[in-house]
BATOR-285965 format. One line per 2 residues: number of its first residue (from 1); for each residue x, y, z of C-alpha. Coordinates in pm, whole numbers, plus 32768, in hexadecimal, padded with zeros to 4 digits. Example, Ala and Ser with C-alpha at 12.3 -4.5 7.8 and 13.67 -1.06 7.14 Angstrom:
residues 2
1 = 84CE:7E3E:830C | 8557:7F96:82CA
***
This chain:
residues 310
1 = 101A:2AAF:816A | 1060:29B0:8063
3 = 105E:29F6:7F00 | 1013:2905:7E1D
5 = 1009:2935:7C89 | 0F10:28BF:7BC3
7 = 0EC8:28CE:7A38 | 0DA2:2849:796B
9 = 0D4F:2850:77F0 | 0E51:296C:77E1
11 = 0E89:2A1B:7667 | 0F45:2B19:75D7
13 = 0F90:2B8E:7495 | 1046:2C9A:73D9
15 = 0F9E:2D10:72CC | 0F60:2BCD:7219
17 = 109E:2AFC:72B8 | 1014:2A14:73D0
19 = 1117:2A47:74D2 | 104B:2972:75EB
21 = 0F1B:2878:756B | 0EA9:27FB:7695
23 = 0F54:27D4:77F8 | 0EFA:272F:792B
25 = 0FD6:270D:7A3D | 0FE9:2746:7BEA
27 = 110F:27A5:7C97 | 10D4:2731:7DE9
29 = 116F:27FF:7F4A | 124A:2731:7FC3
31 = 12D8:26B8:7E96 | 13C0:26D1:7D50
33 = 1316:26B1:7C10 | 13EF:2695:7AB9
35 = 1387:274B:79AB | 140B:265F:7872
37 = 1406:26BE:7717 | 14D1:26E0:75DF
39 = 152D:2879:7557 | 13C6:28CC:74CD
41 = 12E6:2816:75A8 | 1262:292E:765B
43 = 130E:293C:778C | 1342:2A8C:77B9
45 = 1222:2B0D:7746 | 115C:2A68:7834
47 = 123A:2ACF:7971 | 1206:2C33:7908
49 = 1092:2BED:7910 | 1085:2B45:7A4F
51 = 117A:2C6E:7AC2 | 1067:2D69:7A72
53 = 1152:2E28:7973 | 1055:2DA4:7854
55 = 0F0E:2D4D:783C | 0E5F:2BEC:7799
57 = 0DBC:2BE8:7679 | 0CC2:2AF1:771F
59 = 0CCC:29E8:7866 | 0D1C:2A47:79DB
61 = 0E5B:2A89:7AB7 | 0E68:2AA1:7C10
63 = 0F6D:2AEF:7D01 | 0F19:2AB5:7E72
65 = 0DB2:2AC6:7DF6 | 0DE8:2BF8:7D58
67 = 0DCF:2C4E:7BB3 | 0EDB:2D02:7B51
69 = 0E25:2DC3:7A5F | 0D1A:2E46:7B2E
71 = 0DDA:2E43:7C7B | 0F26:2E88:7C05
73 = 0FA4:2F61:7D36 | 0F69:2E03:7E27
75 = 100D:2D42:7D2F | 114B:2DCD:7D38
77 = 1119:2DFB:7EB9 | 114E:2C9C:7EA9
79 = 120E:2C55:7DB8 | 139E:2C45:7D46
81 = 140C:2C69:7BC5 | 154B:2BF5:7B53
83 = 1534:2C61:79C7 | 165F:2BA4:7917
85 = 171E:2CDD:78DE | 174F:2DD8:7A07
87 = 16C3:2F1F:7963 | 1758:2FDD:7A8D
89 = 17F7:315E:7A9C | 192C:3131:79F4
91 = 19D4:3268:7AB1 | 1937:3204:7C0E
93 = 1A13:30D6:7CF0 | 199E:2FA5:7D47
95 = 1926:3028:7EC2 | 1895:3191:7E0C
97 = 17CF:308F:7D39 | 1732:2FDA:7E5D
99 = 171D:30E3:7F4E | 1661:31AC:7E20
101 = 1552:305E:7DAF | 1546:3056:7F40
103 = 14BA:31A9:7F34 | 13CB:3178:7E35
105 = 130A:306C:7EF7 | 12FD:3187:8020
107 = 141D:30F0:80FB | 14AD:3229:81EA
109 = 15F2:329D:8186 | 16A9:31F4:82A7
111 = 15D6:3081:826E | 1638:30DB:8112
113 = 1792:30CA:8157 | 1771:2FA7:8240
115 = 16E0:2EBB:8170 | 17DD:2F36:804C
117 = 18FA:2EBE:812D | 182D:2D7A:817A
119 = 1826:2CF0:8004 | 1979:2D8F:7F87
121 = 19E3:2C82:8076 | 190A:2B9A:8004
123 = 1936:2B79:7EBF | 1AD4:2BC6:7EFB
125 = 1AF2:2D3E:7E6F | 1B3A:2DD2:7F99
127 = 1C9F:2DBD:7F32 | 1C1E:2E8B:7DE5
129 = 1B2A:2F7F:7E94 | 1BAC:30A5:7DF3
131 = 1BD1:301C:7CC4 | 1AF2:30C9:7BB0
133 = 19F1:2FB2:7B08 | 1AB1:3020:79B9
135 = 1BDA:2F5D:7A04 | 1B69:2E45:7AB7
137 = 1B82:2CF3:79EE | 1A64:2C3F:7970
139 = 1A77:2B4E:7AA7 | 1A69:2C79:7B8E
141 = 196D:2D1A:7AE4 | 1898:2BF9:7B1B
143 = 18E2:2C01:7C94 | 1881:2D62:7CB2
145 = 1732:2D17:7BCF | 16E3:2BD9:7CF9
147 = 1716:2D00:7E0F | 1664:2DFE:7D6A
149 = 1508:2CDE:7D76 | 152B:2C85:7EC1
151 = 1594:2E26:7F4E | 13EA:2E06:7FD9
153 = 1409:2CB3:8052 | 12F0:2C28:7F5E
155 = 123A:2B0A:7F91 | 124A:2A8B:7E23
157 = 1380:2AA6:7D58 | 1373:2A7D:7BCA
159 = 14F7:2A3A:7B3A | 153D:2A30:79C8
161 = 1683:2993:7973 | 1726:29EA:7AD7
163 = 184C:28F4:7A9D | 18B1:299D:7961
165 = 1A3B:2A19:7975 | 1A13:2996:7AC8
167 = 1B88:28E7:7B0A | 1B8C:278D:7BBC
169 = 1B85:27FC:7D14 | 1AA1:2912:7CD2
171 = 19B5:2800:7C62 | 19F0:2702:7DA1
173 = 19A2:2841:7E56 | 183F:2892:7D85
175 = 17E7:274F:7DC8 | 17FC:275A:7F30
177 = 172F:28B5:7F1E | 1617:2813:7E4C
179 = 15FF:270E:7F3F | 1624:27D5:80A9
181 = 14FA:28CF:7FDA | 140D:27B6:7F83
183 = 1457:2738:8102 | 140B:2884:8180
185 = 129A:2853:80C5 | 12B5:2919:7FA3
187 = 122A:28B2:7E46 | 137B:288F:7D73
189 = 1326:28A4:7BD7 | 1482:2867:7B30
191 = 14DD:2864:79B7 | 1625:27DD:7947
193 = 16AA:272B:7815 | 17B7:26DB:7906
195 = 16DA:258E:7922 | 17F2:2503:7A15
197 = 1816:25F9:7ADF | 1673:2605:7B02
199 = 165A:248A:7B43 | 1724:249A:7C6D
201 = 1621:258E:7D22 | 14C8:256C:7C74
203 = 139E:24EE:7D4C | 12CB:24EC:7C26
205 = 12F4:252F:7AB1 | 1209:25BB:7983
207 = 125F:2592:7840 | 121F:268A:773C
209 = 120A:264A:75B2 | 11BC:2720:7495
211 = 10E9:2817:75BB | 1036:270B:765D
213 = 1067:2641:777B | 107E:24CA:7754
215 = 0F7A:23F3:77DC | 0FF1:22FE:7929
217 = 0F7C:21C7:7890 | 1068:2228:7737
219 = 119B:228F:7834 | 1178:2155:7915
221 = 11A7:2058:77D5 | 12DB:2140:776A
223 = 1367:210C:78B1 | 134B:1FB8:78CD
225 = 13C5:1F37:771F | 1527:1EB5:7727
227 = 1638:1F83:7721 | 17D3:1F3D:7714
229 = 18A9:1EDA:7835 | 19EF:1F01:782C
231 = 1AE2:1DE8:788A | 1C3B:1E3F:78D2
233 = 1D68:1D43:793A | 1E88:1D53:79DB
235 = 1FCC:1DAE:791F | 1F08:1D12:77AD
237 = 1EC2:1E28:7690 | 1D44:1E0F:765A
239 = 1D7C:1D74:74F9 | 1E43:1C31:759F
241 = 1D23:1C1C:76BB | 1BF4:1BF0:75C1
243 = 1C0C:1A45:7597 | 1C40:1A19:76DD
245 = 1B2B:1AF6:776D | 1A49:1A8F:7651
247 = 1A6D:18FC:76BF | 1A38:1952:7842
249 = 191C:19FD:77D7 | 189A:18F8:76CD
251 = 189A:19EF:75C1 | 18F0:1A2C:746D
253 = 1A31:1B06:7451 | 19BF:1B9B:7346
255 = 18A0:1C4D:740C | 1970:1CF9:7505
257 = 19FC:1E50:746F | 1B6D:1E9F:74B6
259 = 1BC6:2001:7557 | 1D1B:20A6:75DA
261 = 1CA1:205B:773E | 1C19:1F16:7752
263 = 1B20:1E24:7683 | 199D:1E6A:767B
265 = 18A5:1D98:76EB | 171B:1D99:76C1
267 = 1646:1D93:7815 | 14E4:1DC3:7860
269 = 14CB:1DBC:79D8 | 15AF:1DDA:7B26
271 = 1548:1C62:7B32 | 15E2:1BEA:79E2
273 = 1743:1CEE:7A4B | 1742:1C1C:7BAE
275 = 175E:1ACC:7ACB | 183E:1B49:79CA
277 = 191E:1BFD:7AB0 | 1921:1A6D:7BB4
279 = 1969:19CF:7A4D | 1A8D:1A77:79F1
281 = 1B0B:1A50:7B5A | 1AE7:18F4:7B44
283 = 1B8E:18E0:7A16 | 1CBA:1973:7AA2
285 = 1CA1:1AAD:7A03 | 1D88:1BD7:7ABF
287 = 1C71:1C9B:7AA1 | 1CA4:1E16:7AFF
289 = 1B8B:1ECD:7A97 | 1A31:1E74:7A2F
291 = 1959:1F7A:7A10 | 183A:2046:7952
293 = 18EB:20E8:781B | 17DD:21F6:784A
295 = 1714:224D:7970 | 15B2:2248:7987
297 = 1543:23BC:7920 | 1606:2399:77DB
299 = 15B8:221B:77A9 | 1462:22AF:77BC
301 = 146A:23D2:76DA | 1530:2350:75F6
303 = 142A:221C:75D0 | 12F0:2325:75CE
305 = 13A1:23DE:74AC | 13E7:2293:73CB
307 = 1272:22B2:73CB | 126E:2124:7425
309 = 1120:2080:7467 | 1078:2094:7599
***
């Protein structure tokens, strides 16, 4: 069964705080949506309302076709929650804390156990199975908080900041897991400021600001304004490189900002960064990296939150 996640005209407030205006979003099976937002948007706040842990003030949720608030019990049939911070039985270890949620949903004792097994290897604790959640890092505290969603095999899975105090390879390996999920056809909602990190796996992103989604037509022209490209050259500090890759590009120097890594350079399509990138070959510029300073997520929100005009 798939289980897609849908929100419209969604509000919330606490006492007279707004914490979510007005949010619209779907989180389709088969895919991973980014949640993006700055601290305060109302991230969190709406992924405990879409996981049935509190109710709207106004709009509708659904979960598989199912409202959390009046169907709450099929929701979380459905449905894995990854809160940001584990919240798990300090004294219990990592396998009594799985085997236990495993329980709850009305697993046997023995597919309990099973499935335990299954994810400690998973998510690489089986090493630390005995290991009370006290004393497990922040990293593997957020492994054992990705287990503990997926002990009923769910067909929707909400994450809030899974990547946090997640090492390197810990983070390779969550990406490959948010992937294989959305290719096993399960709806994937992900929240990260680890913008990065979320741009390497996102099918689809919604952008939150001040508690309300952003409209398409607003995000698309954020997406698409100019943004810097940095230009780095062989074996020439970025400060010496800045004439010479200013002329190749028929530019002012003076336009191009100077950083530690390389010099920055305005472009406002893959088109123009195909003919700036041939010019500077031609030139006979060593060129060794020419790439997007930012990616697109944080291009993107950092644009929406200049406030520029759409």
């Amino acid at each position: 069964m798939s289980a897609t996640i849908v929100a419209a005209g969604v509000r919330r407030s606490f006492g007279t705080v707004p914490a979510v205006r007005d949010v619209s979003l779907r989180a389709e099976a088969g895919r991973v949506t980014g949640l993006v937002g700055p601290n305060g948007s109302g991230k969190t706040t709406l992924m405990l309302m879409l996981s049935s842990l509190l109710a709207p003030d106004a709009g509708e949720i659904s979960v598989g076709g199912f409202d959390p608030v009046t169907e709450p019990h099929e929701v979380r049939r459905l449905l894995g929650w990854m809160p940001d911070t584990l919240g798990a039985w300090g004294s219990l270890s990592a396998r009594e804390t799985l085997v236990v949620t495993g329980r709850l949903y009305d697993a046997t004792r023995e597919d309990a156990h099973e499935r335990a097994e299954e994810l400690l290897q998973l998510v690489d604790l089986a090493s630390l199975a005995e290991a009370p959640a006290r004393v497990l890092s922040r990293g593997q505290k957020q492994r054992l908080g990705l287990a503990r969603a997926l002990v009923h095999d769910p067909q929707a899975l909400l994450l809030d900041e899974p990547a946090s105090g997640l090492d390197p390879e810990a983070r390779i390996a969550l990406r490959v897991l948010l992937r294989r999920f959305a290719d096993e056809g399960r709806a994937v909602l992900v929240s990260s400021h680890v913008l990065s990190e979320l741009e390497e796996v996102v099918d689809d992103a919604v952008f939150l600001l001040d508690g309300a989604t952003v409209a398409p037509d607003r995000v698309a022209a954020a997406t698409s304004r100019r943004r810097a490209w940095r230009v780095r050259l062989a074996n020439t500090p970025a400060a010496a490189s800045v004439e010479s890759i200013a002329s190749a590009l028929r530019l002012e120097a003076w336009t191009l900002a100077v950083e530690r890594l390389g010099v920055m350079v305005p472009v406002g399509s893959d088109d123009e960064a195909a003919s700036a990138l041939r010019a500077l070959v031609e030139a006979g510029l060593p060129v060794v990296e020419f790439a997007p300073a930012t990616g697109t997520l944080e291009h993107t929100l950092l644009d929406l939150r200049d406030g520029s005009p759409t």
